[in-house]
C-alpha positions in Angstrom: 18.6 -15.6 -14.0 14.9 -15.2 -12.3 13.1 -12.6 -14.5 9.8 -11.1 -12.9 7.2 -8.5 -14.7 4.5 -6.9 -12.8 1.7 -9.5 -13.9 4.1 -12.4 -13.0 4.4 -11.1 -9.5 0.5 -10.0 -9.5 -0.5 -13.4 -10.9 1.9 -15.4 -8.5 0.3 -13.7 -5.5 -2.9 -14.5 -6.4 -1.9 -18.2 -6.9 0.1 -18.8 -3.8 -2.0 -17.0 -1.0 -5.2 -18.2 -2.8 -6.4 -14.5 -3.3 -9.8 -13.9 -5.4 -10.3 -10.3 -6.4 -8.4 -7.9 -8.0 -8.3 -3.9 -9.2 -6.0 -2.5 -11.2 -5.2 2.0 -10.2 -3.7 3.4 -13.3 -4.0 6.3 -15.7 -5.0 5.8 -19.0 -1.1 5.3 -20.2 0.4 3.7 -17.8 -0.9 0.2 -16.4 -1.6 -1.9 -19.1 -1.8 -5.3 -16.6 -5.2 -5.7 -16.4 -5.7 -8.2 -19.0 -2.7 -10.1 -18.3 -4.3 -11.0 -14.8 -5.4 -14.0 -14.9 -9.2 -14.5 -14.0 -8.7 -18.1 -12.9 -7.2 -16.7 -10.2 -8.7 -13.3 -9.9 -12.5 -14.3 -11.1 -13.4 -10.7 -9.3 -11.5 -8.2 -11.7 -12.3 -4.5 -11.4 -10.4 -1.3 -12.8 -9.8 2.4 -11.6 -8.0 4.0 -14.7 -8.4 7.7 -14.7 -6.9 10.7 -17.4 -3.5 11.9 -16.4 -4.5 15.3 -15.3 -1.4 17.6 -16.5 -1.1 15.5 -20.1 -3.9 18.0 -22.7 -6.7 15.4 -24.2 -5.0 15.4 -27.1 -2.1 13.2 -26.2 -4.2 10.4 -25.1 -4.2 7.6 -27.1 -8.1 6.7 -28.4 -8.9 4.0 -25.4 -8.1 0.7 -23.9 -9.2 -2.7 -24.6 -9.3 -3.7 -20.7 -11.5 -0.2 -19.7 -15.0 -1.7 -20.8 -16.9 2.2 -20.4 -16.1 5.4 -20.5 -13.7 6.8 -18.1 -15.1 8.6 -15.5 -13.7 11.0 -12.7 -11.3 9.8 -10.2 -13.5 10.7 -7.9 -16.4 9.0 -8.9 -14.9 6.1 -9.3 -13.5 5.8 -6.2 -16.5 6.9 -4.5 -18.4 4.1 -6.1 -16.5 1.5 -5.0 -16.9 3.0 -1.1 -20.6 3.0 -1.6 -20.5 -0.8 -2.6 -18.1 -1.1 0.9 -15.7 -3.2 -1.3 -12.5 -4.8 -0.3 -9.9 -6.5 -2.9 -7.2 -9.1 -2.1 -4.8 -7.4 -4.7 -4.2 -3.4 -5.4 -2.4 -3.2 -8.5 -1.0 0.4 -8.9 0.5 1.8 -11.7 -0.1 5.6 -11.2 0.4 8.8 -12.7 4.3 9.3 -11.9 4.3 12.5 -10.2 4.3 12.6 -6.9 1.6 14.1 -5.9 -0.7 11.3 -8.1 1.3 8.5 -7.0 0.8 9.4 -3.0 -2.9 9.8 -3.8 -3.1 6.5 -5.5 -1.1 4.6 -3.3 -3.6 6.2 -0.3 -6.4 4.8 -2.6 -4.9 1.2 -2.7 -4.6 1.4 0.8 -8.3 2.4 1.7 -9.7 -0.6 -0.9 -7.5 -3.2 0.2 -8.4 -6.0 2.3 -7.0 -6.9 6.1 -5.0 -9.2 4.8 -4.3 -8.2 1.1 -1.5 -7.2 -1.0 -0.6 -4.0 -2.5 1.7 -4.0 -5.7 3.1 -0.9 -7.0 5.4 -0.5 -10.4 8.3 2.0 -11.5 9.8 1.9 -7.6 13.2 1.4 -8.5 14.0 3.4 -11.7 17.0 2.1 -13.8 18.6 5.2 -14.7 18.6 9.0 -14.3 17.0 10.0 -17.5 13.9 7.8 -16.2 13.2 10.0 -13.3 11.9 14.0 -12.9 9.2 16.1 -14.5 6.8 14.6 -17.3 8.7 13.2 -20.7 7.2 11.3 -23.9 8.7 7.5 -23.8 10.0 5.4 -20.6 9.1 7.3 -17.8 9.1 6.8 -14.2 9.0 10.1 -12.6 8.9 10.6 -8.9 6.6 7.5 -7.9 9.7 6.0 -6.7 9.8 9.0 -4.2 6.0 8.4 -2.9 6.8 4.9 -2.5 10.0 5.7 0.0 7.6 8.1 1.9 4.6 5.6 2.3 7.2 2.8 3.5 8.4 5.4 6.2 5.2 6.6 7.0 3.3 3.0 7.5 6.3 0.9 9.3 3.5 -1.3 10.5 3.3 -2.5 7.1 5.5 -5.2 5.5 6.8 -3.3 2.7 10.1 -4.6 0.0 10.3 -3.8 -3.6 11.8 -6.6 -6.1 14.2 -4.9 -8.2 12.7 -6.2 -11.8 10.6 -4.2 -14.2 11.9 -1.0 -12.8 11.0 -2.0 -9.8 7.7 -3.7 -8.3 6.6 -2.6 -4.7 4.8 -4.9 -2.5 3.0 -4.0 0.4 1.9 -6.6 2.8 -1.1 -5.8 4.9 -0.1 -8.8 7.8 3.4 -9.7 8.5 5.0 -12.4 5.9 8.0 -10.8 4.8 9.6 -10.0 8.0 11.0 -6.7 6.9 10.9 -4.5 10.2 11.0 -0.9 10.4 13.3 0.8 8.0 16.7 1.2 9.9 18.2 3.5 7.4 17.5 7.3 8.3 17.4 9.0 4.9 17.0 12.2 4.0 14.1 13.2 2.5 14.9 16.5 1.0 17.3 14.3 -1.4 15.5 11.8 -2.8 14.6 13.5 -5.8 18.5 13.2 -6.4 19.7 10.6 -8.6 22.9 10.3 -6.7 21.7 10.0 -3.6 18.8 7.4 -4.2 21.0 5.3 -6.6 23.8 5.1 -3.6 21.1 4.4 -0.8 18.2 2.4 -2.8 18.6 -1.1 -1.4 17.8 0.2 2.2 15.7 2.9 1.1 13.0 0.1 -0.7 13.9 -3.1 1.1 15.2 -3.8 -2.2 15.2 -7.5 -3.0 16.8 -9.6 -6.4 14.1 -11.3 -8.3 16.1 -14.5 -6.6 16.3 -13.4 -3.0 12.4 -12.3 -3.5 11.4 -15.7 -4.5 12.8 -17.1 -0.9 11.4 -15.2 1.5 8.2 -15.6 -0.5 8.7 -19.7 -0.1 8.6 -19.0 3.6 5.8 -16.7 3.6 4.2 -19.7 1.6 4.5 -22.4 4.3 3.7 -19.6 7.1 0.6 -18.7 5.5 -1.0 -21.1 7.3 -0.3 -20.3 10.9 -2.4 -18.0 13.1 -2.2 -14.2 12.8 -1.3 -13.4 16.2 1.3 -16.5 16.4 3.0 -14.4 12.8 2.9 -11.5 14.6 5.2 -12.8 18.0 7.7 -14.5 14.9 7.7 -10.9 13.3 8.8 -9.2 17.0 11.3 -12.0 17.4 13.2 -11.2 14.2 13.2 -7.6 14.8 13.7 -7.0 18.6 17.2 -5.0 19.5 
């Protein structure tokens, strides 16, 4: 049985669409896949981590290895990197799991990811109830999985699927490799905070893909890499017309 963490998928990326560069967007506990990228294949390796910003200073842990300075404000940080007009093949993000941190970061990814880049995003696809909701100490995925279902809704020009591994890694496409269309199912927003309801409807909700089925379609992207944008983008229209 196929096994995939969120640096495997990361790394394998990087390797098979001959990407370069690479940032990690992650709060100071959560993340933790910056040093597992590999810098032969990301030689360009940069990292927003940020402070959770409900959690009081004195739950964070001392520091991490992989943040080389002090951390500074989101802001700041962020704002740098549009003053150096940088663009990254990869956007890892690991966010903050509320809600409101996870859109904001996954907005982030989006506005520092290249044309033709990959966005991956972890916790989509929470295992179990008790994983899910408000803030708790331990394995925690809170509502990110929720932000993730609204961003694939609200950007259906985007190839979006998440591989259901690792509580569940997101991958957003910026051109068309996956073939995923427009998401068909009409859900219901006000219910997706509801364990019932997204544990019933989650497969259509994320484009959910096994670690096995995921490993296909991305054999096909593979060998379509190649081809011309615009040439992608008439195979894309074929597989979804009505």
């Amino acid at each position: 049985m196929l096994s995939l963490y969120k640096y495997d998928i990361v790394n394998r990326l990087g390797g098979d669409f001959k990407l370069s560069s690479f940032l990690e967007i992650s709060s100071e506990s959560t993340g933790f896949c910056f040093d597992k990228v590999d810098q032969r294949i990301f030689p360009v390796k940069d990292i927003l981590c940020y402070f959770p910003p409900e959690i009081p200073s004195s739950f964070h842990p001392v520091g991490r290895a992989d943040v080389a300075e002090e951390i500074q404000s989101y802001e700041s940080q962020r704002q740098k990197i549009r003053d150096k007009h940088k663009k990254y093949d990869l956007v890892f993000v690991d966010p903050w799991h509320t809600y409101e941190q996870s859109w904001q970061d996954l907005e982030t990814a989006l506005e520092c990811v290249s044309h033709n880049g990959f966005i991956v995003v972890h916790d989509c696809c929470p295992t179990a109830e008790r994983l899910i909701g408000p803030y708790k100490r331990g394995a925690w995925c809170g509502q990110t999985y929720e932000a993730f279902i609204d961003f694939r809704y609200a950007h259906q020009d985007l190839d979006i699927l998440c591989v259901n591994d690792d509580y569940g890694c997101g991958i957003i496409s910026m051109s068309p490799r996956f073939f995923t269309g427009k998401p068909s199912f009409g859900y219901e927003k006000d219910k997706i905070e509801q364990w019932d309801y997204f544990n019933a409807n989650k497969k259509e909700l994320l484009h959910l893909l096994e670690p096995e089925e995921y490993e296909e379609i991305l054999q096909l992207a593979k060998k379509l890499e190649p081809l011309p944008f615009s040439f992608l983008k008439k195979i894309v229209k074929w597989f979804i017309r009505p």
